[in-house]
C-alpha positions as CSV (number, residue, x, y, z in Angstrom):
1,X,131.6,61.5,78.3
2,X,129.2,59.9,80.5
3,X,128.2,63.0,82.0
4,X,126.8,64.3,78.5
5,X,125.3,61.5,77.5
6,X,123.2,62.1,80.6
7,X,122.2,65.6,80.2
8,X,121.0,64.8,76.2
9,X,118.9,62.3,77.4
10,X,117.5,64.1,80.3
11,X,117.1,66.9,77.5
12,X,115.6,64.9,74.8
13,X,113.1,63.3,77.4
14,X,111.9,66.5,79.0
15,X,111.5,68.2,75.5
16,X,108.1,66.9,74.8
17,X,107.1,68.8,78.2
18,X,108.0,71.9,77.2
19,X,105.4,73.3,75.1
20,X,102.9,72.8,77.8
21,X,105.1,75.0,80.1
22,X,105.4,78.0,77.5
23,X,102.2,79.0,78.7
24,X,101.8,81.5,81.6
25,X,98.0,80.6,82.4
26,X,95.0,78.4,80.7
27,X,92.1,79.9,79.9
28,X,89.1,80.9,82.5
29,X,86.4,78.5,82.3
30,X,83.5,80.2,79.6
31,X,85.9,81.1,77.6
32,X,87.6,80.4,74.5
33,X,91.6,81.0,73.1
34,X,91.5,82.8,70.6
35,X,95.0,83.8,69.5
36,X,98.1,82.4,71.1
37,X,101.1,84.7,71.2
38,X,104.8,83.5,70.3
39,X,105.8,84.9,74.3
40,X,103.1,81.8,75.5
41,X,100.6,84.4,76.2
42,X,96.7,83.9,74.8
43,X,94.2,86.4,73.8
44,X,91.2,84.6,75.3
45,X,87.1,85.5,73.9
46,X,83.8,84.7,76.0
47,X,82.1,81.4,75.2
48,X,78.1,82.3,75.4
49,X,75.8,80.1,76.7
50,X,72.9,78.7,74.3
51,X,69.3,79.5,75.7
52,X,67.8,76.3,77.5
53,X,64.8,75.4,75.4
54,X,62.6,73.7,77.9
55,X,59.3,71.2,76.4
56,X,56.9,74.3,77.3
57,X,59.3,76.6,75.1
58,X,59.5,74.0,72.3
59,X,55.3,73.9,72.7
60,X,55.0,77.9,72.8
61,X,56.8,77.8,69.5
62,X,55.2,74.5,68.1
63,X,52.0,76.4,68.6
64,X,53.0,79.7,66.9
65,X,54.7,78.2,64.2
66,X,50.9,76.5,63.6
67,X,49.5,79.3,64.2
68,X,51.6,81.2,61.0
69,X,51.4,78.4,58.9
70,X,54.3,76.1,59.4
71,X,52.5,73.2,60.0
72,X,55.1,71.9,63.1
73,X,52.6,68.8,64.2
74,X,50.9,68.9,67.4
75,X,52.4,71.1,70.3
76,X,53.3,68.4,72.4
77,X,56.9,70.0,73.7
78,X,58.9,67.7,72.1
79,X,61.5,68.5,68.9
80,X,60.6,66.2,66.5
81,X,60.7,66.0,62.5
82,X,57.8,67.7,61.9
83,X,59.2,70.5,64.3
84,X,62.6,71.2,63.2
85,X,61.3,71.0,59.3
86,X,58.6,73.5,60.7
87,X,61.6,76.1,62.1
88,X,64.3,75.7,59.4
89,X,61.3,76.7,56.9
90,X,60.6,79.8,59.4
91,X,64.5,80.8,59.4
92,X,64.6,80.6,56.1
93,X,61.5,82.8,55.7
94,X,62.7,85.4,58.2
95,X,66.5,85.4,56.6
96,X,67.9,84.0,60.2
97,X,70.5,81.8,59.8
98,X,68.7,78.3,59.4
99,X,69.8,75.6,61.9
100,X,66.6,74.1,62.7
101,X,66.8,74.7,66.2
102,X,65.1,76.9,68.5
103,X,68.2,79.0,69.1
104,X,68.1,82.7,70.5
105,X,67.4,84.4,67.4
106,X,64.6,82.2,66.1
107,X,62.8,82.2,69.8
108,X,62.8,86.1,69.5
109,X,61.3,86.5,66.1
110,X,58.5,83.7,67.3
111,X,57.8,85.7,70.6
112,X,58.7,83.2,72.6
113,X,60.7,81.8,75.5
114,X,61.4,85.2,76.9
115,X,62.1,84.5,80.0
116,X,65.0,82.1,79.1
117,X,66.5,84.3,76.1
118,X,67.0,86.9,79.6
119,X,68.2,84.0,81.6
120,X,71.5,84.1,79.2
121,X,72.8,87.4,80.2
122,X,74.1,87.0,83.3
123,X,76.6,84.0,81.8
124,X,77.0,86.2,78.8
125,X,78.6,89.1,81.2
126,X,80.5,86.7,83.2
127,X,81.7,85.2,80.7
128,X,82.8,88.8,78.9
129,X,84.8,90.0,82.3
130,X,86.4,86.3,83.0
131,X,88.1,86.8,79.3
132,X,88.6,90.4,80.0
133,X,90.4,89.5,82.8
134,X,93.0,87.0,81.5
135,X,93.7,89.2,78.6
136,X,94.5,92.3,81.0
137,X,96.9,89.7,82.9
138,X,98.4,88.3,80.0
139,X,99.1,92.0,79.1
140,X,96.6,91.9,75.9
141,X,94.4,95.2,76.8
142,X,92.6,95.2,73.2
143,X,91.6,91.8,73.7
144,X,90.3,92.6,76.9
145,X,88.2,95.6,75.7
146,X,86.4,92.7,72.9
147,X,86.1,90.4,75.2
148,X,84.1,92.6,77.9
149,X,82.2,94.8,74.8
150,X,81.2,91.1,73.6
151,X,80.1,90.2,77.1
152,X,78.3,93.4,77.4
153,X,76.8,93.2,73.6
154,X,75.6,89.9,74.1
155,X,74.2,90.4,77.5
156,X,71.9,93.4,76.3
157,X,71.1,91.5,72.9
158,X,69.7,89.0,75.4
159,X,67.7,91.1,77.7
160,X,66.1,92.9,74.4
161,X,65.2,90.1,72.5
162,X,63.8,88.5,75.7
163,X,61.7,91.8,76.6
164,X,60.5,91.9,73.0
165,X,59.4,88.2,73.2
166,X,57.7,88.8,76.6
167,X,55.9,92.4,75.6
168,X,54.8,90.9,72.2
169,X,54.1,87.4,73.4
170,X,51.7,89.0,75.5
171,X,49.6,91.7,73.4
172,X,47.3,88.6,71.8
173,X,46.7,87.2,75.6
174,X,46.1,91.4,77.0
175,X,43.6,92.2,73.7
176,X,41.8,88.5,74.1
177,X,42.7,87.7,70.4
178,X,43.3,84.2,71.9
179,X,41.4,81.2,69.5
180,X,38.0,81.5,69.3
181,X,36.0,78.3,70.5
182,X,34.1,76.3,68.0
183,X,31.1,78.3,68.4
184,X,33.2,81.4,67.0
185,X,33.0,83.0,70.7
186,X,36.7,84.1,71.8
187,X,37.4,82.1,74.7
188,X,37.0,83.3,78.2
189,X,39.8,84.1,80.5
């Protein structure tokens, strides 16, 4: 009797362990579970990377959003009050979903931060094939196919946006419609 009193309380000590062990592998880093299977496989989706909004992004936009009306303070690079009141009023405008931040989305409509909307889309593929990956492992092939066409899909949204932000950024700066001086002169380059 002994002898089974032992194994039930190796058994009912080692129970809390096993859910952790139904799981073949844990999720790549960039990614995100999705769906966990009863077999203790996942279906695994990339996790994108937000755009780094740097002070001379947040003064790009400051400026524009002055520029158009929205009365976001000085553009002094920082994302105060004024600022975020300033964008959320602009998103709502524009119908983009209003946050108040200078997310992806909003940077592109304001024709700015191009060069860092691009920067995402490297991540954004990585991050598509690392959950492609797992899924293909864990024996989830339609998961995998989402997870690589969202990698992809994000990736391209990215280098668009960013290439429409930089072209159309730039057409005020190429046809010298830059601020006149106080004399009513347009400003030299």
């Amino acid at each position: 009797m002994s002898k089974t009193y032992l194994v039930a309380t190796i058994i009912v000590a080692l129970c809390p362990l096993l859910p952790a062990q139904t799981h073949k592998a844990k999720a790549p880093k960039g990614t995100v579970v999705e769906k966990r299977h009863s077999d203790g496989t996942d279906e695994v989706q990339p996790e994108f990377k937000k755009v780094r909004v740097t002070p001379d992004v947040v003064k790009s936009a400051q400026q524009k959003l002055d520029d158009d009306g929205y009365n976001a303070g000085t553009p002094d690079g920082k994302l105060g009050p004024a600022t975020q009141r300033a964008i959320r009023k602009y998103q709502s405008d524009k119908n983009i979903t209003v946050t108040g931040k200078l997310d992806e989305s909003t940077l592109s409509h304001l024709n700015v931060g191009a060069a860092n909307t691009m920067a995402t889309a490297p991540s954004a593929l990585g991050s598509g094939t690392k959950a492609a990956g797992h899924d293909l492992k864990e024996r989830h092939p339609i998961a995998a196919a989402k997870a690589f066409g969202k990698g992809i899909g994000h990736a391209s949204k990215s280098v668009a946006e960013g290439t429409k932000s930089g072209v159309v950024g730039t057409t005020g700066k190429i046809a010298n419609k830059s601020k006149p001086s106080p004399e009513g002169k347009p400003v030299p380059r």
